[in-house]
C-alpha positions as CSV (number, residue, x, y, z in Angstrom):
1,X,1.7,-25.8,0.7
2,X,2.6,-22.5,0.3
3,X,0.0,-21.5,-2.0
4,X,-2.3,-23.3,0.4
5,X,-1.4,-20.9,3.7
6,X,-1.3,-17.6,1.0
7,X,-4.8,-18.1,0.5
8,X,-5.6,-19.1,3.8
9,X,-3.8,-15.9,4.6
10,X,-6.0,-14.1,2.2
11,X,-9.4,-15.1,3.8
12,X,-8.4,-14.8,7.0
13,X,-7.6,-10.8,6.0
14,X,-10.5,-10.6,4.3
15,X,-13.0,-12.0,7.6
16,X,-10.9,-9.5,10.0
17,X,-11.3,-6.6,7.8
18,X,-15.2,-7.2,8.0
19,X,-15.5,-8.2,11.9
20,X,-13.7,-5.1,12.4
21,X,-16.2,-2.8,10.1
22,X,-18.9,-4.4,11.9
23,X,-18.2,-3.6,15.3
24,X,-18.6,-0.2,16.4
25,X,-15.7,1.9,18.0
26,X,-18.4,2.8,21.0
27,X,-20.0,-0.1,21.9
28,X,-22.5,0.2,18.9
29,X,-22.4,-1.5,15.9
30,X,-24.1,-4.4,15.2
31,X,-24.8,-5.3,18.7
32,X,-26.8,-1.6,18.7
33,X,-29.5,-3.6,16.5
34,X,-30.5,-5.6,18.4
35,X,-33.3,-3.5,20.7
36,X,-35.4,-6.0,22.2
37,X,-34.5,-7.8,25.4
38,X,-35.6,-11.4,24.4
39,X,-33.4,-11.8,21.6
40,X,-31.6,-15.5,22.0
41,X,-28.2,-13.9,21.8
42,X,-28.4,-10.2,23.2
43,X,-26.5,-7.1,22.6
44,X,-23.7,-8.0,24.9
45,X,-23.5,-11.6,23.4
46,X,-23.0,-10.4,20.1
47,X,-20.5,-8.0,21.1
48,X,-18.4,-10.2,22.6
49,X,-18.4,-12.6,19.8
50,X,-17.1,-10.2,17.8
51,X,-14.5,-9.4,20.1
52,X,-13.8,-12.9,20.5
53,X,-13.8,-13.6,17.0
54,X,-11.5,-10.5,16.4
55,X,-9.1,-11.7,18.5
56,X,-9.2,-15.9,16.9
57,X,-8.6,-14.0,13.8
58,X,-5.8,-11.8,14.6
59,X,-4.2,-15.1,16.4
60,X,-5.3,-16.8,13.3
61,X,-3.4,-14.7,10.9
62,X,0.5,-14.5,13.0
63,X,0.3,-18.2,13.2
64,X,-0.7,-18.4,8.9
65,X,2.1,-15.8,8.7
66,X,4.6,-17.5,10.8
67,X,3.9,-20.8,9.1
68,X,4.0,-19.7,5.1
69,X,7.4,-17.8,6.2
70,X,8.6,-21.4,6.9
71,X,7.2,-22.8,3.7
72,X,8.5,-19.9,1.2
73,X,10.6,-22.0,-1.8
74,X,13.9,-21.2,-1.7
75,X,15.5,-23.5,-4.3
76,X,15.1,-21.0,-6.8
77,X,16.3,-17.9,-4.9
78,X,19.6,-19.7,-4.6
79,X,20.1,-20.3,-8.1
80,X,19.0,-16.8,-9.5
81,X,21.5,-15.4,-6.5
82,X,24.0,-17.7,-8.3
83,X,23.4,-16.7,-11.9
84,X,23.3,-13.2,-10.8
85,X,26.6,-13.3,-8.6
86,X,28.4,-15.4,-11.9
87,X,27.7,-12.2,-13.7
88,X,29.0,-10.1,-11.4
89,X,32.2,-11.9,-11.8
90,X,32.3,-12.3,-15.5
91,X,32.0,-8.2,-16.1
92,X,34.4,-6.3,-17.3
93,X,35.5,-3.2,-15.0
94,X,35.1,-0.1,-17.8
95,X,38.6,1.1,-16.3
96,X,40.8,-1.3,-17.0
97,X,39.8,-2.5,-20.9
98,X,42.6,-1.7,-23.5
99,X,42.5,1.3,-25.7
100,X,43.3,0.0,-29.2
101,X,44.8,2.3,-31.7
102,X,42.9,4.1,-34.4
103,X,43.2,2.7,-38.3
104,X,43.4,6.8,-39.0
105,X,46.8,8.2,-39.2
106,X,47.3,10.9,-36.5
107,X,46.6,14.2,-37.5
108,X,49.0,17.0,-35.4
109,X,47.8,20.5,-34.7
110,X,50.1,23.9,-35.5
111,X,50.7,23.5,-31.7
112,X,51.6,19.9,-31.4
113,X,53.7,20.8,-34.5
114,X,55.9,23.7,-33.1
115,X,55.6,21.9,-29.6
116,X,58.0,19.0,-31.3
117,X,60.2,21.2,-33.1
118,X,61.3,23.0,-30.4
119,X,61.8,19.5,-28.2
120,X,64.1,18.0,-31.0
């Protein structure tokens, strides 16, 4: 169902986009074509159809947006939110691992030398 409205969504876009191209922002546009006064559907017929059919599709496209927001799948998002917050809680916080000794004997500086013989 979702899929269905996303494409529905799609075409509706698409029809607005060219309504919109085809109308002129001063009254011209296609309606301007039409020069002779016995035309079945005149200039100011035409122009209000594409007014009117700007307007169906604008509606058109809230109501296909309002609708596939309903219909979005969820089941999954909850289980990748769940595998991602089970990692969270499994890491290990850098700070606090354990520093393990060194198979190396320590080696002491002159410094740290004369530092302990003048502490003993």
């Amino acid at each position: 169902m979702y899929t269905l409205i996303t494409v529905l969504i799609l075409i509706v876009c698409i029809l607005l986009i060219l309504i919109v191209l085809v109308q002129n922002s001063k009254g011209g546009g296609l309606a301007s074509s039409f020069q002779s006064s016995n035309q079945v559907m005149g200039v100011r017929k035409t122009a209000d159809f594409l007014e009117k059919g700007t307007w169906f599709l604008a509606g058109a496209l809230i109501i296909f947006s309002i609708t596939g927001s309903v219909f979005i799948p969820r089941d999954r998002a909850g289980e990748d939110q769940s595998m991602i917050r089970d990692q969270i809680d499994n890491t290990i916080d850098p700070s606090q691992t354990p520093i393990f000794p060194s198979a190396e004997p320590e080696v002491q500086t002159p410094v740290q030398e004369q530092e302990s013989e003048n502490a003993q």
